[in-house]
C-alpha positions, 0 to 999 in steps of 0.5 A: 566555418571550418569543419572541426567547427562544424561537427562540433556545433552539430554535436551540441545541437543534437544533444540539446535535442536529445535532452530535451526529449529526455526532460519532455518524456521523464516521469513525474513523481507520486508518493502515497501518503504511507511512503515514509512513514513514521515509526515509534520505537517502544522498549522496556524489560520483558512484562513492563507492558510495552504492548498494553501502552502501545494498544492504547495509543493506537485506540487513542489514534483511532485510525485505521492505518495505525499498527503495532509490529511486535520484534517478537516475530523477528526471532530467529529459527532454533536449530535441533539442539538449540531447540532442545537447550530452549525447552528445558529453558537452558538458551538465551532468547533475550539476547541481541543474538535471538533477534534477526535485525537484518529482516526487521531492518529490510521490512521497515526500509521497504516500509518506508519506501511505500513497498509491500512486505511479508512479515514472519509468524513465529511460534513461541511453544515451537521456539520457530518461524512458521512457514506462513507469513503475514502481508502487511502494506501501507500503514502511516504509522509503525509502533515497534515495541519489543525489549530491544527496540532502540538496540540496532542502530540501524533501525534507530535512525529510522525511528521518528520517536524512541520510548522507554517504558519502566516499570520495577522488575517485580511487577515485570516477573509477575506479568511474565509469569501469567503471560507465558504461563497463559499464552505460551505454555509454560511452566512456572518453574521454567519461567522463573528458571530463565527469569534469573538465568537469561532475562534479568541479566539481558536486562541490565546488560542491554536494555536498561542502557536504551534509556539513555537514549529514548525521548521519552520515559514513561513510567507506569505504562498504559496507566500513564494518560498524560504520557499517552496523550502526549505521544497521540498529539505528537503523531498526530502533528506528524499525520497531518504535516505529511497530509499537508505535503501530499496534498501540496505534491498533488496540486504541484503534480496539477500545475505542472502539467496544464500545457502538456498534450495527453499521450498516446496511451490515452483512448477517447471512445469515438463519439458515433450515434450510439455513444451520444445516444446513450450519454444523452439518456445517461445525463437526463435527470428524467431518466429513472434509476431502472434505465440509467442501471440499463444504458450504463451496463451498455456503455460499461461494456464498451468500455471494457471491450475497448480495454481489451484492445490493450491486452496481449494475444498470440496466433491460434490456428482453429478449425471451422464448423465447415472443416476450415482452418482459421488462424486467429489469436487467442488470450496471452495470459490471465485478465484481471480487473480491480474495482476502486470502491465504490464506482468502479463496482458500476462497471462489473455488470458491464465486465460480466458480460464481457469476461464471464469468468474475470478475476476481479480484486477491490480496494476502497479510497475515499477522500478524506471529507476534512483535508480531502486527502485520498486515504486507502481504507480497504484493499483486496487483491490476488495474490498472483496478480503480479503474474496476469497478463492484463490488469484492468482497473475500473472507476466509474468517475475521475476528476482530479486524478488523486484517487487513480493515481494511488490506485495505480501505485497500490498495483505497481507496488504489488508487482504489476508492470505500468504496461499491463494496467488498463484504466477504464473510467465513463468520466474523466477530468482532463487535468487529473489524466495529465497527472495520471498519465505524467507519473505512469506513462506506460499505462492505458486509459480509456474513458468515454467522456472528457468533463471539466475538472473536479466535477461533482462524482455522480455516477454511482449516486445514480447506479445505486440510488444513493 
């Protein structure tokens, strides 16, 4: 073989190599069930009572991650003289123009892409944005309701429904009239004044021409039943479609993982006398709830201990009681932990002890009993918490993984690198930490046990007593 020949075949066989430690060492990956989420659009003339059928399809819904998004919050800031023009009732707030769709738009679309986003506060009386904002993370459903909520076409392809709400202009000016007369401040003569002047002809300009478009049309609004039970059974349709692909991605994430190696990043704590001691007394069903609360603090402890390897320290030089100088390390940053409720609150004693002042955030996931879907019911967490240096992350038990997998993306999305997430678990179920570790490599886990897959969650019943 010649040696142009040569080079050549050495060339492909190493980028062959290469390639297949790129596919070897690529992510997997996870979408929580609120990415993509659907969003209803529900327009109509000012007092048509968009908002009043919007609140009953979300008690219809009854879920917890349903939410109404008022376009009202997206109007722009008023300069002085506008400002001025607008208290004397002599400035068009109804048109297209009053809106800032650029901001709505950028909120929806990070929505849609599971991310966190901070929503404006406006004040009616001020005619201006407040400076304070409103955090709004993870809802499966949006309903948008304001008289222009079908006008931007860009947030129209994004809607998954489009509703007209109709209603005879009279009974919209009265509406208007107790409305801003009781939560705005106005006056009827001011309100009447921009009626004519501003909001019936907006109306005609541009939002009866969103009829056209809408799927549908609902005359009377909340008084409309069968209107509303026709929507609450179309979202619902949506809801379950997406909990039948997530769960579908879940068991994809499962299969695809069964022959892969656990990584480096995964710390099993060595299996010396006392850990077995202590697993021995903490597995007995003779153990009394007294005993158990004691040696599962110990083994909590540990754990946290272990985590602390993972942290990031820098060189500190100290002096000695004897008048020595000793060079050590010292805390790089904040560490913090976050308890998925409510086993991870069993290990808090055993942190405690370990970091007195530790900051500690919580977030409630439950498996949905009916699809045993993972659902996010509840969640807390420092606002800075993008910023501390290690993020700890406690759950007394995992088995599947699913419960882990979208508490670790929860802290991606608020800002926290992979790299900085330590996950401590006394149980781990060894398919659930190849799923983990597969869509977020970076991450640590320790544990103290492997245990077969899917095992029944009992620790916290014998934390807690029930």
């Amino acid at each position: 073989m010649d040696t142009g020949a040569s080079a050549t075949l050495q060339r492909a066989t190493e980028e062959a190599a290469m390639s297949k430690d790129v596919l070897a060492t690529q992510k997997a990956h996870y979408s929580p069930p609120w990415a993509n989420m659907s969003i209803v659009g529900v327009a109509g003339s000012s007092g048509s009572g968009k908002t009043s059928l919007a609140i009953e399809i979300v008690k219809a819904l009854d879920l917890p991650w349903v939410i109404i998004m008022s376009i009202d919050s997206f109007y722009k800031s008023l300069n002085e003289e506008q400002n001025r023009l607008a208290h004397l009732n002599e400035y068009d707030l109804d048109s297209p123009a009053s809106i800032d769709f650029d901001k709505l738009y950028e909120c929806l679309k990070d929505l849609k892409q599971g991310k966190r986003v901070d929503i404006p506060v406006y004040s009616f009386p001020l005619h201006q944005r407040l400076d304070e904002t409103v955090s709004l993370y993870s809802p499966h459903v949006v309903i948008l309701e304001g008289n222009l909520a079908l006008n931007d076409q860009r947030i129209l392809a994004m809607l998954d429904m489009k509703i007209f709400v109709e209603a005879d202009l009279d009974v919209c000016l009265s509406r208007r009239l107790v409305r801003d007369v009781r939560d705005r401040g106005r006056d009827i003569e001011g309100i009447i004044k921009q009626w004519f002047d501003w909001v019936k002809p907006v109306f005609l300009k541009y939002i009866e021409p969103q009829k056209e478009i809408a799927d549908l049309i609902v005359p009377r609004g909340m008084q409309n039943k069968m209107a509303i039970a026709m929507i609450t059974n179309q979202l619902r349709q949506m809801l379950k479609d997406k909990s039948i692909r997530h769960n579908a991605e879940l068991e994809r994430l499962g299969q695809g993982v069964e022959d892969t190696e656990l990584g480096e990043n995964f710390t099993l704590l060595e299996h010396k006398p006392q850990i077995r001691g202590i697993g021995t007394i903490l597995r007995n069903l003779a153990t009394s709830q007294e005993d158990f609360v004691f040696y599962f603090n110990r083994l909590a402890a540990i754990l946290i201990e272990k985590a602390l390897d993972f942290h990031e320290y820098l060189p500190a030089k100290v002096t000695t009681p004897a008048q020595t100088h000793y060079t050590g390390v010292r805390s790089a940053g904040i560490i913090s932990a976050v308890a998925i409720l409510r086993g991870g609150s069993c290990l808090e004693t055993g942190l405690k002890r370990t970091i007195p002042d530790c900051l500690t955030g919580r977030m409630l996931i439950q498996s949905n009993l009916r699809t045993a879907e993972p659902e996010l019911h509840y969640l807390k967490l420092f606002p800075d918490i993008a910023q501390h240096k290690t993020v700890i992350l406690m759950d007394s038990q995992m088995s599947s993984g699913g419960a882990a997998l979208m508490a670790v993306k929860i802290l991606v999305d608020h800002g926290v690198a992979e790299g900085k997430i330590v996950f401590v678990t006394c149980l781990a179920g060894k398919r659930g930490l190849k799923r983990l570790l597969s869509v977020f490599p970076q991450i640590q886990v320790v544990t103290a046990n492997l245990v077969d897959d899917y095992e029944k969650r009992w620790i916290e019943e014998r934390y807690f007593g029930c």
